[in-house]
N, CA, C and O atoms as CSV, one atom per row, in Angstrom:
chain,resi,resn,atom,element,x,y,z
A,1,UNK,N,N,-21.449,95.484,70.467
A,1,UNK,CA,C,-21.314,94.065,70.729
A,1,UNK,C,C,-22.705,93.490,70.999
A,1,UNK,O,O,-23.417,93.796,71.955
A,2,UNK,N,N,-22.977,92.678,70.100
A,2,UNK,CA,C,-24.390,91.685,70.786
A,2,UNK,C,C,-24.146,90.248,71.506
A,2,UNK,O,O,-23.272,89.388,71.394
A,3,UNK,N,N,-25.059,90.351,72.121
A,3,UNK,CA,C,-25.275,89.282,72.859
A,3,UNK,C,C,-25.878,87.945,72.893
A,3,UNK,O,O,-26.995,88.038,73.401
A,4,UNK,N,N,-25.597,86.743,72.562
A,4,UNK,CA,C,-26.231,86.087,71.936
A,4,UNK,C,C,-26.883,85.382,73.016
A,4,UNK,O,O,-26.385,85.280,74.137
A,5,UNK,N,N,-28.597,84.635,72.494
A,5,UNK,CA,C,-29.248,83.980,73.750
A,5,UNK,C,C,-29.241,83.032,73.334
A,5,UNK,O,O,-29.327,82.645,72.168
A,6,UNK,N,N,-29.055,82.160,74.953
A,6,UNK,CA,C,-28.991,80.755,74.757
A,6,UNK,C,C,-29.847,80.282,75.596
A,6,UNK,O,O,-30.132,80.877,76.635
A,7,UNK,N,N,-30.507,78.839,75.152
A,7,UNK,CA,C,-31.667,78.725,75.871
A,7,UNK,C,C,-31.490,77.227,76.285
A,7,UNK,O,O,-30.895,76.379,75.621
A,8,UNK,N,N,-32.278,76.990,77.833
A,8,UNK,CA,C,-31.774,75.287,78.266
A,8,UNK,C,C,-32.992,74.969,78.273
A,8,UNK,O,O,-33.922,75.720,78.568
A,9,UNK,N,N,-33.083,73.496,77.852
A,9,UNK,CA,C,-34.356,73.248,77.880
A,9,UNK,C,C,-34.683,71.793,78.720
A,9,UNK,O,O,-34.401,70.692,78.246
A,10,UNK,N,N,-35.355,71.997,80.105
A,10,UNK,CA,C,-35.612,71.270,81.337
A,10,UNK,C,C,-37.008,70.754,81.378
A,10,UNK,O,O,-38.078,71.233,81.004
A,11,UNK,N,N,-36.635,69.495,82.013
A,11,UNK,CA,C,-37.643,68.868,82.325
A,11,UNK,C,C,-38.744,69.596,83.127
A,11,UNK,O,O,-38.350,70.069,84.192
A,12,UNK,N,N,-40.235,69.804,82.781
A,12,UNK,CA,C,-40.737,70.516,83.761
A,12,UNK,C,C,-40.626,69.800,85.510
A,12,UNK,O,O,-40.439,70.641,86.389
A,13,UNK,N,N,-40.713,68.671,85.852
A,13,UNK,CA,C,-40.486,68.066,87.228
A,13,UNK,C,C,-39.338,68.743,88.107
A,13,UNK,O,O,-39.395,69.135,89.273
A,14,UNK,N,N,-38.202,68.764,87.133
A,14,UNK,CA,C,-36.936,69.424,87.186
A,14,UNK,C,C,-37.070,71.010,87.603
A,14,UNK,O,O,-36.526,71.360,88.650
A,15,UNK,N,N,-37.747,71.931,86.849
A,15,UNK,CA,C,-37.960,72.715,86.830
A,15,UNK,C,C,-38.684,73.325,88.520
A,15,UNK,O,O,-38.263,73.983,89.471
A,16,UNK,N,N,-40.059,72.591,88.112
A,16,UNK,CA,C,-40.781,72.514,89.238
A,16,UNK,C,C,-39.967,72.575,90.807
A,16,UNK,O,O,-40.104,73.387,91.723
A,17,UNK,N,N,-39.204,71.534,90.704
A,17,UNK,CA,C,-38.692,71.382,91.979
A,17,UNK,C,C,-37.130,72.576,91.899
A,17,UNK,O,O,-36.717,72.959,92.994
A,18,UNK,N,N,-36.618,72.915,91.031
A,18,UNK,CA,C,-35.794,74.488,90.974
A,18,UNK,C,C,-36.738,75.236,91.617
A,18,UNK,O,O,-36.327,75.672,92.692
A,19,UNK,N,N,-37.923,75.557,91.323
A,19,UNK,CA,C,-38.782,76.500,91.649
A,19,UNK,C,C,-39.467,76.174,93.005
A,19,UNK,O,O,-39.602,77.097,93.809
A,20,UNK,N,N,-39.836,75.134,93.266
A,20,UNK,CA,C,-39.983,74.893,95.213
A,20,UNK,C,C,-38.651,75.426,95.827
A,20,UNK,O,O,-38.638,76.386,96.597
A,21,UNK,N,N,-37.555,74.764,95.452
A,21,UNK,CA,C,-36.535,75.223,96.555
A,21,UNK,C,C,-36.204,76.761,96.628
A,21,UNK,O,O,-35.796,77.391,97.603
A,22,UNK,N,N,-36.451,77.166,95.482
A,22,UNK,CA,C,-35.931,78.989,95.395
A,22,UNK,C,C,-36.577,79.359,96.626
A,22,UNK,O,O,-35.910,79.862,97.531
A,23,UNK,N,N,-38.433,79.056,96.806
A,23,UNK,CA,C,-39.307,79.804,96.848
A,23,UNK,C,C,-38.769,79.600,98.791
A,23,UNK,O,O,-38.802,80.555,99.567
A,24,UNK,N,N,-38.220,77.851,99.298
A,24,UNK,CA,C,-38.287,77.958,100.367
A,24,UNK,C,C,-36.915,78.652,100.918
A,24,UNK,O,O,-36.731,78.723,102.133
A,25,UNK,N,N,-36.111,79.080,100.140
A,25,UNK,CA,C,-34.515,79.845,100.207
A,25,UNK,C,C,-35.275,80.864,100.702
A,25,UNK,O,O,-35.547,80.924,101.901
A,26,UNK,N,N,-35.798,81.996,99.587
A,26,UNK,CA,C,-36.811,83.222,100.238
A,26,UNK,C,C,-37.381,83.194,101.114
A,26,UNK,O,O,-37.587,84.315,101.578
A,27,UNK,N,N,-37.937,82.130,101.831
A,27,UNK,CA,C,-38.796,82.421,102.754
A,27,UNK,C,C,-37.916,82.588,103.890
A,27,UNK,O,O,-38.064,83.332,104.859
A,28,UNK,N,N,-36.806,81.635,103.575
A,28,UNK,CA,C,-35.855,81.171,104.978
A,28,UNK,C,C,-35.182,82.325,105.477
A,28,UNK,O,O,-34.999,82.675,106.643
A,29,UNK,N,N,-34.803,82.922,104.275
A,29,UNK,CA,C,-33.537,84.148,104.425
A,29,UNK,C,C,-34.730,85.635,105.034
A,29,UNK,O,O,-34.195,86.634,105.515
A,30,UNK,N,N,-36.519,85.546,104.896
A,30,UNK,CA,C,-36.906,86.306,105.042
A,30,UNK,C,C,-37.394,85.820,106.875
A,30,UNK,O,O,-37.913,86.632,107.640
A,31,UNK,N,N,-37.215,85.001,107.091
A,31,UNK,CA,C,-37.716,84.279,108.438
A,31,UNK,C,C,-36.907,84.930,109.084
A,31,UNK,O,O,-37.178,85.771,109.941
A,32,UNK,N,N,-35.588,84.508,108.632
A,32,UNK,CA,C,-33.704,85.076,109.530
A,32,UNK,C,C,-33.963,86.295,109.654
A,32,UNK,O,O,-33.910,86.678,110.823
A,33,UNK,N,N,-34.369,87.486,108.490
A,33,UNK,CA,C,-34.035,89.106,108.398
A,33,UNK,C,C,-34.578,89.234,109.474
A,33,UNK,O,O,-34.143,89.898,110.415
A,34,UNK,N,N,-35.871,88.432,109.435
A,34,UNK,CA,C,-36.920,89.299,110.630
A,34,UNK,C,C,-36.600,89.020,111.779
A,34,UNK,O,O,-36.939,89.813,112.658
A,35,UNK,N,N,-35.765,87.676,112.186
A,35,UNK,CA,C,-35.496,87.453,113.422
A,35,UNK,C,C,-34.366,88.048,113.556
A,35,UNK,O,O,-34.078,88.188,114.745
A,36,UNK,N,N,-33.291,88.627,112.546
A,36,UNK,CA,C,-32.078,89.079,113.121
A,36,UNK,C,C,-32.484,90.740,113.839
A,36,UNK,O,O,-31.769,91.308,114.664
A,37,UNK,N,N,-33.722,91.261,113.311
A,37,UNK,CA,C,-34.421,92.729,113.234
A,37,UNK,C,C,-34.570,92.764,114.924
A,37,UNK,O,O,-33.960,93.353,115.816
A,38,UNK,N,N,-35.712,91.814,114.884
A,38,UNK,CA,C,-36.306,91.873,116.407
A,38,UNK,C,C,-35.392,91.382,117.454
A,38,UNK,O,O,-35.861,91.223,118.581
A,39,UNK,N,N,-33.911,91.070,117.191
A,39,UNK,CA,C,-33.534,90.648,118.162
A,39,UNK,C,C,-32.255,91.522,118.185
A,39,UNK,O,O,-31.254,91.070,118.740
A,40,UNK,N,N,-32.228,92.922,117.532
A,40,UNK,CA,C,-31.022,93.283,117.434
A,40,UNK,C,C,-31.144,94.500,118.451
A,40,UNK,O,O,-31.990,95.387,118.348
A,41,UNK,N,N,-30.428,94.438,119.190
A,41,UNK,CA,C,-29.936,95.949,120.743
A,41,UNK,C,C,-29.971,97.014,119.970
A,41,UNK,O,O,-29.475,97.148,118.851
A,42,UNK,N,N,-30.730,97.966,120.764
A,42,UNK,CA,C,-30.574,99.301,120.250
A,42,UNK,C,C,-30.047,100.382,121.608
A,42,UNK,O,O,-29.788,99.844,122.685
A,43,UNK,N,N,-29.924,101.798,121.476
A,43,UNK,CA,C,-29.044,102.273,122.491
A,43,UNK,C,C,-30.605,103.090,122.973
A,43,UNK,O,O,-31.620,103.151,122.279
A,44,UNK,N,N,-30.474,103.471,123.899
A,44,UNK,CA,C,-31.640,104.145,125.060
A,44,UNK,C,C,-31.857,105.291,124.596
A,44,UNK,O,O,-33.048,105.529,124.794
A,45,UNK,N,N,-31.330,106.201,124.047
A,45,UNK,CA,C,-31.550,107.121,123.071
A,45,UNK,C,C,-32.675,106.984,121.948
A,45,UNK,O,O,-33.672,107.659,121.691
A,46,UNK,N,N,-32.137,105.879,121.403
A,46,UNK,CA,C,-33.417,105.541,120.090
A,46,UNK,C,C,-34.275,105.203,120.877
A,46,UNK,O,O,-35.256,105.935,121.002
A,47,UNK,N,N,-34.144,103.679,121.847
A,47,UNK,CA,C,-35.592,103.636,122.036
A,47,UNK,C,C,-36.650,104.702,122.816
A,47,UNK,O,O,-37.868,104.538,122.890
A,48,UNK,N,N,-36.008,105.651,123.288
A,48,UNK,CA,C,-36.601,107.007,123.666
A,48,UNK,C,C,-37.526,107.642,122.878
A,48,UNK,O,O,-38.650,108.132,122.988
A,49,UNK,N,N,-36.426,107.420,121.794
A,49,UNK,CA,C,-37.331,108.130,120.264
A,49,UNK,C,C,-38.383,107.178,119.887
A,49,UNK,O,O,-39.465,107.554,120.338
A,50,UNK,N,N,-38.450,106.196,119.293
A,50,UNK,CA,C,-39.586,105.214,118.926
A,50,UNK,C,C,-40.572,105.308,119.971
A,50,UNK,O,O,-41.687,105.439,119.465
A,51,UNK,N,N,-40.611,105.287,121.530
A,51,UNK,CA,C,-41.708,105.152,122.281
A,51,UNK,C,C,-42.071,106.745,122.410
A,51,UNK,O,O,-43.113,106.985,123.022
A,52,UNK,N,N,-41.186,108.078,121.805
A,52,UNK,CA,C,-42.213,108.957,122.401
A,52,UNK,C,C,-42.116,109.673,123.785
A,52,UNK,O,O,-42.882,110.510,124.265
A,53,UNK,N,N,-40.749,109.020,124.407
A,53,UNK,CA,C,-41.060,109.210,125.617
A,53,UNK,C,C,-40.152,110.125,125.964
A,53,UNK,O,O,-39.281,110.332,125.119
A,54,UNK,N,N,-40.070,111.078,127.521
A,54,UNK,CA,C,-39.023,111.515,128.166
A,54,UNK,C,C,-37.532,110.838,128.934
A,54,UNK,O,O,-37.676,109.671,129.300
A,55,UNK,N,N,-36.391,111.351,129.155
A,55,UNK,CA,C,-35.921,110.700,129.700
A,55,UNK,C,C,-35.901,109.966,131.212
A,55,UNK,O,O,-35.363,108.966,131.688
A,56,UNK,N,N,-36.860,111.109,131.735
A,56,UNK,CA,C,-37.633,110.659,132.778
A,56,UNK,C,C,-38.779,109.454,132.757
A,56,UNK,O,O,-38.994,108.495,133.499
A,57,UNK,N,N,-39.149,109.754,132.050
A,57,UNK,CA,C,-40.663,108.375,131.397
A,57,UNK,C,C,-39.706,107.003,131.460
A,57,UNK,O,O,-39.834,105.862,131.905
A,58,UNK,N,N,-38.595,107.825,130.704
A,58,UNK,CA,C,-37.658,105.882,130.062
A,58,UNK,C,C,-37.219,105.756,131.506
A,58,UNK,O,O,-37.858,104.908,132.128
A,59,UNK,N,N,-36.508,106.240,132.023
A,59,UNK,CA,C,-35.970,105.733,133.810
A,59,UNK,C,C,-37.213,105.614,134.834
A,59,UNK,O,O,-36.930,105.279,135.985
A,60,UNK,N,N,-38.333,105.818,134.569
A,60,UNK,CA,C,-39.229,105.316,135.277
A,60,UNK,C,C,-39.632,103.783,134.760
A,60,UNK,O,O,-39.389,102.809,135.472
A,61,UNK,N,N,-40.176,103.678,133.647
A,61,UNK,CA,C,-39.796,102.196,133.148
A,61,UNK,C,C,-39.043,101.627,133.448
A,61,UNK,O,O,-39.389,100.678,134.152
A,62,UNK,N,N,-37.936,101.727,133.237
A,62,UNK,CA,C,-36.472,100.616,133.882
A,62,UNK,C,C,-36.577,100.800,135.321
A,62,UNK,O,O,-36.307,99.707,135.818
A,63,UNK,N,N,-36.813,101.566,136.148
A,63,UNK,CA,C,-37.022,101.453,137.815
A,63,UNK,C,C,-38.024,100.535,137.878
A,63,UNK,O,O,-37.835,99.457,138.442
A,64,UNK,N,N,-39.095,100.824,137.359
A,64,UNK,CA,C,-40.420,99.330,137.044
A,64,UNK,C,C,-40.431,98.438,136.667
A,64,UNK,O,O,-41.375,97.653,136.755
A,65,UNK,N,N,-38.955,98.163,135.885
A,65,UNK,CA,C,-38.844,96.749,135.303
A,65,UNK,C,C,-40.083,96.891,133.730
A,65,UNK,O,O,-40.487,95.820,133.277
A,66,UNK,N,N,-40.479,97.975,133.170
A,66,UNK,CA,C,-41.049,97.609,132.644
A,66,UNK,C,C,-40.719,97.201,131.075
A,66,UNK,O,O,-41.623,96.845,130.320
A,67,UNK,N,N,-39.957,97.247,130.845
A,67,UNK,CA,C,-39.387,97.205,129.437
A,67,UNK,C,C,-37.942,96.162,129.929
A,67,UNK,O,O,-37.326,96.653,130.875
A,68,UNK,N,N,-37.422,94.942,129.442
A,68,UNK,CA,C,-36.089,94.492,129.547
A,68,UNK,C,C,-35.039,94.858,128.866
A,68,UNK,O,O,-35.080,95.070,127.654
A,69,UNK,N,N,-33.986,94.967,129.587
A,69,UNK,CA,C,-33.064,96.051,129.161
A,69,UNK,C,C,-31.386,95.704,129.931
A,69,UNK,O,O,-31.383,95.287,131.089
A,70,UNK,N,N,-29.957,95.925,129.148
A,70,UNK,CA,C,-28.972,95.282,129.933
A,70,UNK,C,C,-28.310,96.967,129.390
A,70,UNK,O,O,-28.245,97.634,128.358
A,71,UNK,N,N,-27.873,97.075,130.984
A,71,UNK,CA,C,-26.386,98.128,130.766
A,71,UNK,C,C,-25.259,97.572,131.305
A,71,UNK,O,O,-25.023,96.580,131.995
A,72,UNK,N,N,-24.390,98.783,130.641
A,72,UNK,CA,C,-23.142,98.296,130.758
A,72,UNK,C,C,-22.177,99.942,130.920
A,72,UNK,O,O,-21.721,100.600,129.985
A,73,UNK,N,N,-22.093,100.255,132.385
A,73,UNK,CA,C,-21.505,101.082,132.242
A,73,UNK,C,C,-23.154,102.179,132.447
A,73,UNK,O,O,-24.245,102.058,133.005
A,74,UNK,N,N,-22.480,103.138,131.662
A,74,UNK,CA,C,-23.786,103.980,131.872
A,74,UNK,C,C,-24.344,103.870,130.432
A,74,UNK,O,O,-24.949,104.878,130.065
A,75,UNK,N,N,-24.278,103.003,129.669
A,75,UNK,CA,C,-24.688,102.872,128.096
A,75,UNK,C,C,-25.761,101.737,128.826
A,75,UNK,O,O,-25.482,100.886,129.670
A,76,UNK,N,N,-27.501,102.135,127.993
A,76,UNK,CA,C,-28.167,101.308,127.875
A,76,UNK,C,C,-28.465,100.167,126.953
A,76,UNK,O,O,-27.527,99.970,126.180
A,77,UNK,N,N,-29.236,99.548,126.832
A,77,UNK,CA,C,-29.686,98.728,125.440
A,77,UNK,C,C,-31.002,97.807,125.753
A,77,UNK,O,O,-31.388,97.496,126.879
A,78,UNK,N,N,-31.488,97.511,124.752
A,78,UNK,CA,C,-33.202,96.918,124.712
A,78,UNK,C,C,-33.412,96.412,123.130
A,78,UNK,O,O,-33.469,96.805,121.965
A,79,UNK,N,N,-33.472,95.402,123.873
A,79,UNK,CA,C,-34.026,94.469,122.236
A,79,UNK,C,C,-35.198,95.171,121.567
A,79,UNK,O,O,-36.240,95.361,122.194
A,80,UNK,N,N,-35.029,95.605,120.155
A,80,UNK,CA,C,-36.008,96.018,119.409
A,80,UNK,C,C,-37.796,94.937,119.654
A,80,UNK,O,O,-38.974,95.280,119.764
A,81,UNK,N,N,-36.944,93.356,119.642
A,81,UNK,CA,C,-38.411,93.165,120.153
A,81,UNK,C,C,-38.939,92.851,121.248
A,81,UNK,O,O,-39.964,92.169,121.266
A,82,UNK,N,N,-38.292,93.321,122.464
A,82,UNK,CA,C,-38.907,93.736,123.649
A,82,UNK,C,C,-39.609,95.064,123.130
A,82,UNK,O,O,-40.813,95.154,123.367
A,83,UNK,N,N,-39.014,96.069,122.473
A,83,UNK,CA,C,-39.526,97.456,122.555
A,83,UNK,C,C,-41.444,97.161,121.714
A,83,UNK,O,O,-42.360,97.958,121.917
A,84,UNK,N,N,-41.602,95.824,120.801
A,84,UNK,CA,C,-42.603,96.023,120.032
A,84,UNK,C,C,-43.461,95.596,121.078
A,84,UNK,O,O,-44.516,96.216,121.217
A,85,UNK,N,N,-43.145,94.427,122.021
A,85,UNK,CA,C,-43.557,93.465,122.691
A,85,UNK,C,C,-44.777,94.798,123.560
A,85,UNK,O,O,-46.002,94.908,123.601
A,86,UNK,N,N,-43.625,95.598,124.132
A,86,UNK,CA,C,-44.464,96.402,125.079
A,86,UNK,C,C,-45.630,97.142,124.322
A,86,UNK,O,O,-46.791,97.320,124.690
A,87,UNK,N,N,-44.972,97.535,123.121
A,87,UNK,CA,C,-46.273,98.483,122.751
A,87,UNK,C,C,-47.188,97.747,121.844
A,87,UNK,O,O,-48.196,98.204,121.305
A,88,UNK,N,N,-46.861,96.937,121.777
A,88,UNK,CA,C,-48.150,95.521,121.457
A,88,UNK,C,C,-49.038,95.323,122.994
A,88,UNK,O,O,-50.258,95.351,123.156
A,89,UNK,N,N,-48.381,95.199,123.611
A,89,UNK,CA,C,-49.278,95.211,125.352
A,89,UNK,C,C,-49.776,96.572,125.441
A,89,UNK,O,O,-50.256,96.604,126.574
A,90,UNK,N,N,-49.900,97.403,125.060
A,90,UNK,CA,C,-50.250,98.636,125.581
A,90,UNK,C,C,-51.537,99.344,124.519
A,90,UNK,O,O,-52.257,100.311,124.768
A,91,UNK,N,N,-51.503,98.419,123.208
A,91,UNK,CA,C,-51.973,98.909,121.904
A,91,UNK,C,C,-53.559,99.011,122.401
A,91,UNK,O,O,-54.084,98.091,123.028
A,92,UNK,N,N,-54.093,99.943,122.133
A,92,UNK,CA,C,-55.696,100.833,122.037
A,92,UNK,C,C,-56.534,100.159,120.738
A,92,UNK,O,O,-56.732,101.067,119.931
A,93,UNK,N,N,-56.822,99.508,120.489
A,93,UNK,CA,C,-57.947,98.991,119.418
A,93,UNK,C,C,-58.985,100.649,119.332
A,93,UNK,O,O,-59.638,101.168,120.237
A,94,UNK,N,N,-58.820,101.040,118.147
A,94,UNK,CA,C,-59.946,102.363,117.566
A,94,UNK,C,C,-61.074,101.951,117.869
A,94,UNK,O,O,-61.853,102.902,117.920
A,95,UNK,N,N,-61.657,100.788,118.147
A,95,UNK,CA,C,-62.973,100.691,117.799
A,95,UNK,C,C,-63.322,100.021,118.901
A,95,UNK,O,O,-64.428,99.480,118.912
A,96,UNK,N,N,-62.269,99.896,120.295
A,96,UNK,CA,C,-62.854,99.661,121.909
A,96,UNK,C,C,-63.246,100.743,121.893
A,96,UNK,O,O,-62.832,101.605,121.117
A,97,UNK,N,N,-64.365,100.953,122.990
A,97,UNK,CA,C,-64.917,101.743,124.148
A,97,UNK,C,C,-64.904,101.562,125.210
A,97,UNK,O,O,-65.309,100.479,125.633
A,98,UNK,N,N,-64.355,102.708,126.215
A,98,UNK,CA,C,-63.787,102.612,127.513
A,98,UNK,C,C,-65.111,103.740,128.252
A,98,UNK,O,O,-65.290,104.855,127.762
A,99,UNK,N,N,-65.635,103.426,129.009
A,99,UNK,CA,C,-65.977,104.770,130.036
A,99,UNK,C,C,-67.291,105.329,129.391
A,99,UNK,O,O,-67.770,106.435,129.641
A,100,UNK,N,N,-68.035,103.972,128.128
A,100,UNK,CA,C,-68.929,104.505,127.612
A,100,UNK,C,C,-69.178,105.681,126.437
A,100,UNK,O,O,-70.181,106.173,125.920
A,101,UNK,N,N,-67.830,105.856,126.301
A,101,UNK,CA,C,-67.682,107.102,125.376
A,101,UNK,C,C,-67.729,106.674,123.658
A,101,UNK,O,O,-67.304,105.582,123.279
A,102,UNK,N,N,-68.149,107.421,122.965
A,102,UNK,CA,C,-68.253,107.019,121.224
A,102,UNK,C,C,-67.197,107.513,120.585
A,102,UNK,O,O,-67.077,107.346,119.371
């Protein structure tokens, strides 16, 4: 079976402005992903895993308030972007020097 092509033929202005709105659809739906990402709960387990840490390390944080965080029961949770927030505050630049050292 072939397929036959058919072709429309548009005003470029027309066109043009098809092609602005696509471009601000993409951006919009990529604005949302990222905000639905950073704002989505994860369980105390993972964020254990992503920071690296012990389960002792993570309950010393939450005794410190240092990370925000809601339980319920004995189930934890922490917004993915609280979890970046902190280790954005904590981040080491390679190319500081501390203590004089190279």
């Amino acid at each position: 079976m072939t397929e036959t092509l058919n072709m429309v033929v548009v005003p470029q202005s027309i066109w043009e402005n098809i092609s602005k709105t696509l471009s601000n659809v993409e951006a919009l739906l990529q604005k949302r992903t990222e905000e639905e990402v950073s704002n989505q709960w994860i369980e105390s387990t993972q964020a254990r895993k992503i920071l690296g840490i012990s389960a002792k390390t993570w309950q010393t944080y939450r005794d410190e308030r240092r990370i925000p965080f809601s339980q319920f029961g004995r189930k934890i949770y922490v917004k993915q972007s609280d979890l970046e927030s902190f280790m954005q505050e904590h981040y080491i630049n390679s190319r500081s020097q501390k203590g004089g050292r190279v």
